[in-house]
Biotite code that builds the C-alpha atoms (Angstrom):
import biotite.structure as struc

atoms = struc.array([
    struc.Atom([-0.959, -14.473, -1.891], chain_id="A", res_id=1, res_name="UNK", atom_name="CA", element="C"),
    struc.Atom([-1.085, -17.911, -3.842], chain_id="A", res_id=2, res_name="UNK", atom_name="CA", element="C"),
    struc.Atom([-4.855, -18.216, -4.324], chain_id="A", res_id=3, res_name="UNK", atom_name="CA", element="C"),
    struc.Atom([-5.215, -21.137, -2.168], chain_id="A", res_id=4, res_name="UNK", atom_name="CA", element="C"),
    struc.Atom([-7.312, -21.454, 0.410], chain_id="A", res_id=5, res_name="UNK", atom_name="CA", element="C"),
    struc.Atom([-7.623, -24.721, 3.288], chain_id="A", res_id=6, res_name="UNK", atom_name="CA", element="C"),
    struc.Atom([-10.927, -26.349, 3.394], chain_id="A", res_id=7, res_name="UNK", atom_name="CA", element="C"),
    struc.Atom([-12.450, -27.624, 6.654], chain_id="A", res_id=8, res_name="UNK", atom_name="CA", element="C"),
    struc.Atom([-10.804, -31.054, 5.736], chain_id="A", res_id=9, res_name="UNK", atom_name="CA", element="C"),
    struc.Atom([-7.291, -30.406, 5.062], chain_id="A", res_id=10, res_name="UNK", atom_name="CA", element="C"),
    struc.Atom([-7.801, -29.956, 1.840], chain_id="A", res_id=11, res_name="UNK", atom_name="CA", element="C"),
    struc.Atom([-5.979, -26.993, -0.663], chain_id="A", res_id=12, res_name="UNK", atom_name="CA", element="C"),
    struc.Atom([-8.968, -25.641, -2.725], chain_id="A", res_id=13, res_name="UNK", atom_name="CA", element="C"),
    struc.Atom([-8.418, -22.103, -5.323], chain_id="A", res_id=14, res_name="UNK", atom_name="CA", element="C"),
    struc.Atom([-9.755, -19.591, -3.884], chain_id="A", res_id=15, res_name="UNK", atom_name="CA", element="C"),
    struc.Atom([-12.239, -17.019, -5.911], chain_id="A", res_id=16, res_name="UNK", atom_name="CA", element="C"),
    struc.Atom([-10.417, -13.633, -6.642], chain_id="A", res_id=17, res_name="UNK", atom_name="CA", element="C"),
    struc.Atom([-13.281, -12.030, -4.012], chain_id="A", res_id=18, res_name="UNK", atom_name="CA", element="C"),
    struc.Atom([-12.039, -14.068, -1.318], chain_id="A", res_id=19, res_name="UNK", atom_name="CA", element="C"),
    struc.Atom([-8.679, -13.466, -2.297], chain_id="A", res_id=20, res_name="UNK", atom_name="CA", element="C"),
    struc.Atom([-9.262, -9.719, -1.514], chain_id="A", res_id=21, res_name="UNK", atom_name="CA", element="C"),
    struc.Atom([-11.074, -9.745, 1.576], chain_id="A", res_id=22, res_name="UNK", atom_name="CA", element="C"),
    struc.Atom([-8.991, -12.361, 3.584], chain_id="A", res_id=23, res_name="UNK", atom_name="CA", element="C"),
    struc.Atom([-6.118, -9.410, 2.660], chain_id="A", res_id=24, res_name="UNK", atom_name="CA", element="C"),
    struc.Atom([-8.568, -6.119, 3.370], chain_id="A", res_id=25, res_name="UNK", atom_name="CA", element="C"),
    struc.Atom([-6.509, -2.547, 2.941], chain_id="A", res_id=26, res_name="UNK", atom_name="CA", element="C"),
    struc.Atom([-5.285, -1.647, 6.326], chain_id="A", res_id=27, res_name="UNK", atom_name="CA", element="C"),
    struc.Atom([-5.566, 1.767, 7.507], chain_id="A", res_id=28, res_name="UNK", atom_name="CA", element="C"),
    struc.Atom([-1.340, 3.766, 7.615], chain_id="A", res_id=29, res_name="UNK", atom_name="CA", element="C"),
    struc.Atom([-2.259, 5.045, 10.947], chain_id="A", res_id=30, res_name="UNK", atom_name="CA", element="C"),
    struc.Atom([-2.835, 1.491, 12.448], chain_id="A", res_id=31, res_name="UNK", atom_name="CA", element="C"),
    struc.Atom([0.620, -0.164, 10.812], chain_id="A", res_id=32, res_name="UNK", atom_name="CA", element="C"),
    struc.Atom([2.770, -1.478, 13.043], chain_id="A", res_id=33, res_name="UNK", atom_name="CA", element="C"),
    struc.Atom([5.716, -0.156, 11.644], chain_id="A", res_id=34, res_name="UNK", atom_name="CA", element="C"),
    struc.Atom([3.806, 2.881, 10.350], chain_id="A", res_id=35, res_name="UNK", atom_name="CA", element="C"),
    struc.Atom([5.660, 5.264, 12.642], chain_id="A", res_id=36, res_name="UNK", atom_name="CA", element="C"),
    struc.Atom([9.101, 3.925, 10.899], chain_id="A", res_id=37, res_name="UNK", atom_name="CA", element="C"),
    struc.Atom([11.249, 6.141, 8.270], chain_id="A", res_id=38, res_name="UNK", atom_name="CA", element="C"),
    struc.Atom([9.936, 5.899, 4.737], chain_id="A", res_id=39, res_name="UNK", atom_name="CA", element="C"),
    struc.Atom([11.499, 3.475, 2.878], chain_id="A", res_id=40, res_name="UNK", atom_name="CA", element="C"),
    struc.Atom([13.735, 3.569, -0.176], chain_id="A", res_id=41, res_name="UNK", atom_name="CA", element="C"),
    struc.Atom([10.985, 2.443, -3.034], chain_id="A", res_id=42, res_name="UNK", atom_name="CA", element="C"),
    struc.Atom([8.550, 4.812, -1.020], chain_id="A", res_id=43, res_name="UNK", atom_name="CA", element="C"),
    struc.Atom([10.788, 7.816, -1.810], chain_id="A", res_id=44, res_name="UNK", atom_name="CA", element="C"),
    struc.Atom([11.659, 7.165, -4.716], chain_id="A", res_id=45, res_name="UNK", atom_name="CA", element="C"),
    struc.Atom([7.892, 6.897, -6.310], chain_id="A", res_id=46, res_name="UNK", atom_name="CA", element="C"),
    struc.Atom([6.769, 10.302, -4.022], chain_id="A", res_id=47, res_name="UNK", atom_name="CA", element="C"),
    struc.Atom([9.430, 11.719, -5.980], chain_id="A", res_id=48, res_name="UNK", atom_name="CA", element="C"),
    struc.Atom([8.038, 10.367, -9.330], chain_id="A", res_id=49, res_name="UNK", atom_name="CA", element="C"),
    struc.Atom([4.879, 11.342, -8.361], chain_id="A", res_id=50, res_name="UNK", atom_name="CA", element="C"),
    struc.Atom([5.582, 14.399, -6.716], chain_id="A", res_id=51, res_name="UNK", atom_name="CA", element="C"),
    struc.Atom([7.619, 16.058, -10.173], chain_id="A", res_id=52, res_name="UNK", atom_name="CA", element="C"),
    struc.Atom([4.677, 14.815, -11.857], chain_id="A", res_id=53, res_name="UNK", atom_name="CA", element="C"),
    struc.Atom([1.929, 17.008, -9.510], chain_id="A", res_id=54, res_name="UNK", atom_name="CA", element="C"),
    struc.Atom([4.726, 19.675, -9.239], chain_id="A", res_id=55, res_name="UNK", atom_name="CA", element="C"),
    struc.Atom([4.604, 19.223, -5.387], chain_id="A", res_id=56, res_name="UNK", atom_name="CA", element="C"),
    struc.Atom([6.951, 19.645, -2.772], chain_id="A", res_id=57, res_name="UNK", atom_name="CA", element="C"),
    struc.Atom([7.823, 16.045, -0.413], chain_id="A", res_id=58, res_name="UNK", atom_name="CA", element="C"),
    struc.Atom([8.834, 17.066, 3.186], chain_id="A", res_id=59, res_name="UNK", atom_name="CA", element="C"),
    struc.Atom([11.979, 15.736, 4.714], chain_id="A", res_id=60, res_name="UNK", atom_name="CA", element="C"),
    struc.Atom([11.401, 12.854, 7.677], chain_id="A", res_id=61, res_name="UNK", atom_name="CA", element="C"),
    struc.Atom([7.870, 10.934, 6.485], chain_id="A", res_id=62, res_name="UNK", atom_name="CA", element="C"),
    struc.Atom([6.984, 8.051, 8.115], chain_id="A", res_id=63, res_name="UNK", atom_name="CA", element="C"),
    struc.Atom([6.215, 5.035, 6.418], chain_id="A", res_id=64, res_name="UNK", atom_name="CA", element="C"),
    struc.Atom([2.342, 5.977, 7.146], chain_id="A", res_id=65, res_name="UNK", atom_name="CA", element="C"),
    struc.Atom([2.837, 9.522, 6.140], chain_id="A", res_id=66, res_name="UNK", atom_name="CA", element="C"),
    struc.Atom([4.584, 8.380, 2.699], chain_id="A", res_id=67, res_name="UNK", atom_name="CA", element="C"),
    struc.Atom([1.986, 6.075, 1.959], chain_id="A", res_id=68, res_name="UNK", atom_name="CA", element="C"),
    struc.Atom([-1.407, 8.373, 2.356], chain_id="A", res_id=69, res_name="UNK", atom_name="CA", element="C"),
    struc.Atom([0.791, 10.912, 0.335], chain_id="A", res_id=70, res_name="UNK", atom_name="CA", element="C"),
    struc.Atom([1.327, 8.595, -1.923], chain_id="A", res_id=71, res_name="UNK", atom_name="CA", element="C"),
    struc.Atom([-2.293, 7.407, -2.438], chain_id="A", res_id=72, res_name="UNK", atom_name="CA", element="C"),
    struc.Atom([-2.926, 11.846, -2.505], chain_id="A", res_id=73, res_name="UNK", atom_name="CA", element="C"),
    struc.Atom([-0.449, 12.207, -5.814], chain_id="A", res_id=74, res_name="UNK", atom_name="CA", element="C"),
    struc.Atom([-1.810, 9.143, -7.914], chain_id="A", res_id=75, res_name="UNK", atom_name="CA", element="C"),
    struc.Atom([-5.309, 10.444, -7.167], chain_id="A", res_id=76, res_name="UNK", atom_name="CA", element="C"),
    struc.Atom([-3.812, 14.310, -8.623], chain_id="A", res_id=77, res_name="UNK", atom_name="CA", element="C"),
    struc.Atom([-1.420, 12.754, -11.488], chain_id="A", res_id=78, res_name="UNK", atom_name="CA", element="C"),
    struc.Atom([-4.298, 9.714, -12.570], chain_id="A", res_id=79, res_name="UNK", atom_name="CA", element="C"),
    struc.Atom([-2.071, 7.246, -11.384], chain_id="A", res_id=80, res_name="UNK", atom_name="CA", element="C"),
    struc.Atom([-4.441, 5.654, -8.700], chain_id="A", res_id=81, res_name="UNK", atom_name="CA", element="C"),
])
């Protein structure tokens, strides 16, 4: 996101950081588009990181959706988050 915003009159204005963040709200994993997809490369590797770190097991064949709510479990458990 650039910080710019387009006012009613064609006009470029900066955007505050608040209405940076809720033009871009968090979406849920389970409503992603592409949530049901294979995790992805960067995905695994930072479960992994963060998985040696909580001494946790990852299961084989996560979703993009699954990795990422795992994900957001083992920073909350290693103080990452």
């Amino acid at each position: 996101m650039n910080g710019f915003g387009m006012r009613a009159t064609g006009e470029y204005e900066r955007m505050s950081e608040k209405e940076q963040v809720t033009q871009n709200p968090e979406k849920d994993p389970e409503k992603w588009v592409t949530g049901g997809e294979p995790i992805t490369g960067p995905q695994e590797s930072y479960l992994n990181t963060l998985a040696q770190e909580a001494d946790e097991e990852v299961p084989e064949d996560l979703t993009k959706a699954e990795a990422s709510e795992l994900i957001d479990k083992l920073q909350d458990e290693t103080g990452r988050g």
